[in-house]
C-alpha positions as CSV (number, residue, x, y, z in Angstrom):
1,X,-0.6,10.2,-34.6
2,X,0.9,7.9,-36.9
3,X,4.4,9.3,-36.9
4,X,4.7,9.3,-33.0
5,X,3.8,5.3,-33.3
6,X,6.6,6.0,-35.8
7,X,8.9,7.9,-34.0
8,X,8.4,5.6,-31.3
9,X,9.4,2.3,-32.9
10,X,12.4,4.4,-34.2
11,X,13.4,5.0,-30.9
12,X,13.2,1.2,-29.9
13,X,15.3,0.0,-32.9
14,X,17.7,2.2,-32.3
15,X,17.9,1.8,-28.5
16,X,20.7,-0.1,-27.2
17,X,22.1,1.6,-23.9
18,X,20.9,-1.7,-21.2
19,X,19.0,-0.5,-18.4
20,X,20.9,-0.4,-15.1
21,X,19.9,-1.8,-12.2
22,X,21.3,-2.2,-8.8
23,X,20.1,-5.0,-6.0
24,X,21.3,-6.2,-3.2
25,X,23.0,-9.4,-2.7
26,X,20.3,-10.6,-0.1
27,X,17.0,-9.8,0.2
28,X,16.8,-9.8,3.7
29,X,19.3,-7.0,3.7
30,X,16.5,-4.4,2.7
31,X,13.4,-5.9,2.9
32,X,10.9,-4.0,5.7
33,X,13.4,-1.2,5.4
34,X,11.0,1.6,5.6
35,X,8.0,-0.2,7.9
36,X,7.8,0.8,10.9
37,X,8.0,-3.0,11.9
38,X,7.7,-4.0,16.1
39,X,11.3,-4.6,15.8
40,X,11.7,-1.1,14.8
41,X,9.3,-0.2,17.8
42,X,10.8,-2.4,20.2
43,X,13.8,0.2,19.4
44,X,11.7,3.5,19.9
45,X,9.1,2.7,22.2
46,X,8.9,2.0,26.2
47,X,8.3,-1.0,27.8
48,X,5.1,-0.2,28.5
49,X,4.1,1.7,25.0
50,X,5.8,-1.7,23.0
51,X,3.4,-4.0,25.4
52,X,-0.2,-1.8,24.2
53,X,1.4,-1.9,19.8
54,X,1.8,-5.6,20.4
55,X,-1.1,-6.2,22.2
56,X,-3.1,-4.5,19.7
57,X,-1.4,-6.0,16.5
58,X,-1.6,-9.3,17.6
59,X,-4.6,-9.5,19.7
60,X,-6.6,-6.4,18.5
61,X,-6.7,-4.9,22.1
62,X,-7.5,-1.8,22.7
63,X,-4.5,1.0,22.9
64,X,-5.0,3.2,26.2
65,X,-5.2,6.8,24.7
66,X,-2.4,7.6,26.8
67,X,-0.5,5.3,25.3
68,X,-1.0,7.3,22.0
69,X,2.0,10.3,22.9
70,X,4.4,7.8,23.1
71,X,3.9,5.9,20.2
72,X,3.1,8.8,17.9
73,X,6.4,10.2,19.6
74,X,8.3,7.0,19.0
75,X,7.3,6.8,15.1
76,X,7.9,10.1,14.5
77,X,11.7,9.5,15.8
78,X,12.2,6.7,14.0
79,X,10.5,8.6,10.5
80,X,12.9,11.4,11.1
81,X,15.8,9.0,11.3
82,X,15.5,8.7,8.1
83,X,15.1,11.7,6.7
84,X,11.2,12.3,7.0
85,X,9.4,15.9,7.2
86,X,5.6,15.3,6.7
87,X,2.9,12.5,7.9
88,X,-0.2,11.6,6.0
89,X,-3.6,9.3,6.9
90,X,-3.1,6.9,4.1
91,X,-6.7,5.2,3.5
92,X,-8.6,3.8,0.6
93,X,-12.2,5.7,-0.5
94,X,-14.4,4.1,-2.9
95,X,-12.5,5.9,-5.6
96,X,-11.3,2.5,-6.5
97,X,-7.8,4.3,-5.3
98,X,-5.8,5.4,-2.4
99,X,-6.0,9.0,-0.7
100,X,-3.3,11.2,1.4
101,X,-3.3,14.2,2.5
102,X,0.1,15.2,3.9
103,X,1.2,17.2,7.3
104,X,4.3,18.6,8.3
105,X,5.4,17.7,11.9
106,X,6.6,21.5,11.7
107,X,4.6,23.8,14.4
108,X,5.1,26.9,16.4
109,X,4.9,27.1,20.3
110,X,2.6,29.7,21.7
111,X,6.0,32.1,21.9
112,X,6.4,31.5,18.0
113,X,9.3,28.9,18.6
114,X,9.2,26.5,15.8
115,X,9.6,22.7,16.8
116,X,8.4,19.4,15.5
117,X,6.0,17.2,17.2
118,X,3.8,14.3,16.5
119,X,0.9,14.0,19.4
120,X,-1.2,10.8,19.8
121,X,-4.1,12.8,18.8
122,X,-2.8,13.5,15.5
123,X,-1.5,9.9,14.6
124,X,-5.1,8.4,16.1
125,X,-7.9,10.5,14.4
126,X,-7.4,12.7,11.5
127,X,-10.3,15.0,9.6
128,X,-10.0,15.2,6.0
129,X,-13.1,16.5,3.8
130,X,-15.3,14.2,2.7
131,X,-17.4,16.3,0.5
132,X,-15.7,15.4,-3.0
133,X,-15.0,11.2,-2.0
134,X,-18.1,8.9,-3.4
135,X,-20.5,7.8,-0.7
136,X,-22.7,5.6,-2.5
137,X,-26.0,7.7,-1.7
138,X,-25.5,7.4,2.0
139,X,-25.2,11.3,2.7
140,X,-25.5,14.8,0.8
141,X,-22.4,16.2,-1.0
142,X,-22.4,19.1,1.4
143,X,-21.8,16.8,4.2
144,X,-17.8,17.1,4.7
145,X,-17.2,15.8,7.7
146,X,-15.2,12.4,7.2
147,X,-12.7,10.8,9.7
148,X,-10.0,9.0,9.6
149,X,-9.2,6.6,12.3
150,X,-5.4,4.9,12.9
151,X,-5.4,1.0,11.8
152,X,-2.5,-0.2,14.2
153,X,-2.7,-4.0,12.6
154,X,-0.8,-2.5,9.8
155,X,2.4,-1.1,10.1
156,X,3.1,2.2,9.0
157,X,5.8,2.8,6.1
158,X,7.6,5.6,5.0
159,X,7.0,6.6,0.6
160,X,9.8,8.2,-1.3
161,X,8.7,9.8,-4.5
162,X,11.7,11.7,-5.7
163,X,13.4,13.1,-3.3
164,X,11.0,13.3,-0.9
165,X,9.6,11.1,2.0
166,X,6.4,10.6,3.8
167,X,5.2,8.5,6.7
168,X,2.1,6.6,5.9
169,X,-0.1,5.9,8.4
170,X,-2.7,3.2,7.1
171,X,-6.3,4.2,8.7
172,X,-10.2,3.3,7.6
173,X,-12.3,6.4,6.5
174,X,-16.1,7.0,7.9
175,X,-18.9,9.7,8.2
176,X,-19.5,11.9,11.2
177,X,-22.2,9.2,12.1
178,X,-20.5,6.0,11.8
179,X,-20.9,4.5,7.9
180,X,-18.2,3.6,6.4
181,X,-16.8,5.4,3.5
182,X,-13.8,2.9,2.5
183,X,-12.8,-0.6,1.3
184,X,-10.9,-1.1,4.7
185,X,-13.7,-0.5,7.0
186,X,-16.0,-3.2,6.2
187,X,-12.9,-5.7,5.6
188,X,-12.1,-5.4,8.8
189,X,-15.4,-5.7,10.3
190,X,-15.6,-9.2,8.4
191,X,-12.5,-10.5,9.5
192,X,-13.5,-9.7,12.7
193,X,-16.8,-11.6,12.7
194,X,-14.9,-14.3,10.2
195,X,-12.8,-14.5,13.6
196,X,-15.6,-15.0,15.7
197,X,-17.4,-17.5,13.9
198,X,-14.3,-20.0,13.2
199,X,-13.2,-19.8,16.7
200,X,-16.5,-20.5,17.9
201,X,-16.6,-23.9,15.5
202,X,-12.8,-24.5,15.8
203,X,-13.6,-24.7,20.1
204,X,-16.1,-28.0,19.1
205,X,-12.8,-29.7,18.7
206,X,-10.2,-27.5,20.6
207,X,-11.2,-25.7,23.3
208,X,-7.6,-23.9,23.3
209,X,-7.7,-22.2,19.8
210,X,-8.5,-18.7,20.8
211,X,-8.4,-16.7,17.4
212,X,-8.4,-17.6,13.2
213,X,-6.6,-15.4,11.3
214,X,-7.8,-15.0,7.6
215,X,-4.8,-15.0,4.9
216,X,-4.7,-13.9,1.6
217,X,-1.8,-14.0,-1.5
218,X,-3.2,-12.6,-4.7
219,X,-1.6,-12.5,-7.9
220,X,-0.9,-9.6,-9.9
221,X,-1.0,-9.5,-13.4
222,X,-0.2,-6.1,-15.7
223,X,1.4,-4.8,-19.1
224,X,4.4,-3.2,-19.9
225,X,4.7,-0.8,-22.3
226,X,7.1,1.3,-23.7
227,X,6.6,5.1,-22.8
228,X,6.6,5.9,-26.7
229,X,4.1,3.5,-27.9
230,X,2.1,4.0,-25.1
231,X,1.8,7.7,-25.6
232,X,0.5,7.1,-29.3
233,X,-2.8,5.6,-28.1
234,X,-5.0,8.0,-27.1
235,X,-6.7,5.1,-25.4
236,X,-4.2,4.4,-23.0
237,X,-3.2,7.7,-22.5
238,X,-7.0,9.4,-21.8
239,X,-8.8,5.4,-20.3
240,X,-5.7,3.6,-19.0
241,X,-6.8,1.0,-21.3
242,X,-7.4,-0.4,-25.1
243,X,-10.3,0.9,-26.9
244,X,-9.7,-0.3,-30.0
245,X,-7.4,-2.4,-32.0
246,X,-6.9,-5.9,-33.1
247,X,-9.6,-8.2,-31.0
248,X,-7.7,-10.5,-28.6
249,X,-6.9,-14.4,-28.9
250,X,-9.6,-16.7,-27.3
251,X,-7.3,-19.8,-27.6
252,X,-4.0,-20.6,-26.5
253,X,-2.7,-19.2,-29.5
254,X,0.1,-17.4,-27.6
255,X,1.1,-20.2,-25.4
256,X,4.8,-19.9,-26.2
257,X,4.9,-16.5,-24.3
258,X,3.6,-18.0,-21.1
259,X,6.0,-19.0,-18.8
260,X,8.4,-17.9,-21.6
261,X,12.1,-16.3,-21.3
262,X,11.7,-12.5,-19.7
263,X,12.8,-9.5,-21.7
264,X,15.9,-7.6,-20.7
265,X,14.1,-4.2,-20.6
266,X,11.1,-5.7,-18.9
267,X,13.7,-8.2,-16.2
268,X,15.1,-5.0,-15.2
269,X,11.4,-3.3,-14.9
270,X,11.0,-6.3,-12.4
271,X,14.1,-6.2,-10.6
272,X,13.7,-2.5,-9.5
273,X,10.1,-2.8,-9.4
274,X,10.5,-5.9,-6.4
275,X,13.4,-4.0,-4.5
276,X,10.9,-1.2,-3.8
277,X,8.0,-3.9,-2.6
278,X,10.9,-5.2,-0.7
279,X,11.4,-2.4,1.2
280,X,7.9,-1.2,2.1
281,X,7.7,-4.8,3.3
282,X,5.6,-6.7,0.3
283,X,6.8,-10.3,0.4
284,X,7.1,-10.5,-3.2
285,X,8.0,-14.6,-4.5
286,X,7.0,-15.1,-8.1
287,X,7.6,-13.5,-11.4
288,X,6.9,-14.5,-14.8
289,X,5.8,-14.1,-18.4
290,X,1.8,-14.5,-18.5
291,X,-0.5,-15.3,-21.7
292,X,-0.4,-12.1,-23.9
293,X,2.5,-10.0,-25.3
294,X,4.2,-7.1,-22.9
295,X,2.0,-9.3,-20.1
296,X,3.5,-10.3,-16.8
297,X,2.8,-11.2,-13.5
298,X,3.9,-11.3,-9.7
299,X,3.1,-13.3,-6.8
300,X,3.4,-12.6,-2.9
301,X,3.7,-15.2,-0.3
302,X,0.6,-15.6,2.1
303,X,0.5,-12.4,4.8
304,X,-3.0,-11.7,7.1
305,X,-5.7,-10.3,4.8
306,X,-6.3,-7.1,5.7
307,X,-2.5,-6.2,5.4
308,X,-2.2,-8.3,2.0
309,X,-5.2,-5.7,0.6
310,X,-2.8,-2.8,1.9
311,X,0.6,-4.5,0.1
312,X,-2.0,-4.9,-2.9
313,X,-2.8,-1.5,-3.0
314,X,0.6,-0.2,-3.3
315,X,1.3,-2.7,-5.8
């Protein structure tokens, strides 16, 4: 173990090749680039079909199922346009973590003819197994039934990984009989009544306010570490975090890295790291040194709550 903690300094001291990073000139020029914004809908959808999404997005209406063929139609053009094959329920079980499980829009006709196609029914209500997620006591193991359920209030966004791309469709996750099995479900459901009970005060004093819309910008704070040092700690490798090791400063001992000048390696970490948020539509504003060493942190602007938890989550 000691000479890959070796090997690895080795390779930093002798390390001298920059990393490359390309951005564009504006940020506007890429940012929302693979969401499936209304802009973008306005492009693919009917009159009629734009009307329900923005209805429903901005007022929480109800989308008339048959409403559901043409946007599911309309997203899957736009996907396609750039280069997407496969679809995926993107929701968040109490796994602490996100869940997909991906779909191709590839199918054969009754006479074997292979098309692709994206129905309503497949972009509204999914049906993963819900046998392996955590339930917190509420049912059996050998219950599988779990549903997904389309969450139109946030946009959908395409993930590249490699070479590959897949539209996300975010959605909240419950049992056959109702209970919710996610971290979206019940923040929605308080929003909702958090809605209810501002407007209701908010109409003492103006009787036109009509709806309160919570708002959230957390901060996100993380390490970076080299690959090679990192994979020398068993710890950080097997736990995702320190075991053991020198016990951490209580003071401000290490006030002079706050704040402080940002590593090359690390800048250019940041740099590529924010064009990607850019372009799944994460309003990133802030980045800095924070309190400990290889510690840094990020900062969004202000977006609607439940959306700001999604953009968390694929931070």
């Amino acid at each position: 173990m000691n000479s890959l903690r070796f090997n690895a300094i080795s390779n930093l001291a002798n390390a001298h090749t920059p990393v490359k990073v390309s951005n564009p000139a504006r940020i506007t020029a890429v940012f929302n680039e693979n969401v499936f914004t209304l802009k973008n809908a306005r492009h693919y959808l009917s009159d009629e079909a734009y009307k329900s999404l923005v209805a429903s997005v901005r007022g929480g209406k109800k989308i008339d199922r048959s409403m559901g063929n043409q946007i599911a139609n309309g997203l899957r053009a736009w996907a396609e346009s750039k280069g997407v094959t496969h679809f995926t329920h993107w929701f968040q079980p109490l796994t602490g973590l996100s869940a997909e499980k991906h779909d191709s829009f590839f199918t054969l006709k009754g006479d074997g003819t292979p098309i692709e196609e994206f129905e309503g029914a497949a972009l509204i209500q999914q049906e993963p197994d819900a046998s392996s997620f955590p339930s917190g006591g509420l049912r059996a193991t050998f219950e599988a039934r779990g549903y997904t359920a389309w969450d139109p209030s946030s946009p959908a966004f395409i993930m590249e990984i490699g070479e590959g791309k897949t539209l996300c469709i975010p959605t909240i996750f419950v049992s056959y009989t109702g209970e919710s099995l996610d971290t979206k479900t019940p923040l929605i459901k308080a929003l909702v009544a958090l809605d209810k009970a501002a407007v209701d005060v908010c109409q003492y004093f103006d009787k036109n306010v009509s709806k309160v819309t919570a708002t959230l910008g957390w901060e996100q704070e993380y390490f970076v570490v080299d690959a090679g040092l990192a994979n020398a700690r068993p710890d950080l490798t097997l736990a995702g975090r320190t075991v053991y090791g020198h016990a951490p400063a209580k003071g401000q001992q290490l006030d002079d890295h706050y704040f402080g000048a940002i590593p090359e390696r690390v800048y250019a970490y940041m740099r590529d790291f924010e064009q990607e948020a850019y372009r799944l539509g994460i309003p990133l504003r802030t980045r800095h040194n924070e309190g400990a060493p290889a510690q840094f942190g990020c900062a969004p602007i202000f977006e609607e709550a439940n959306l700001a938890v999604d953009h968390n989550t694929l931070l």
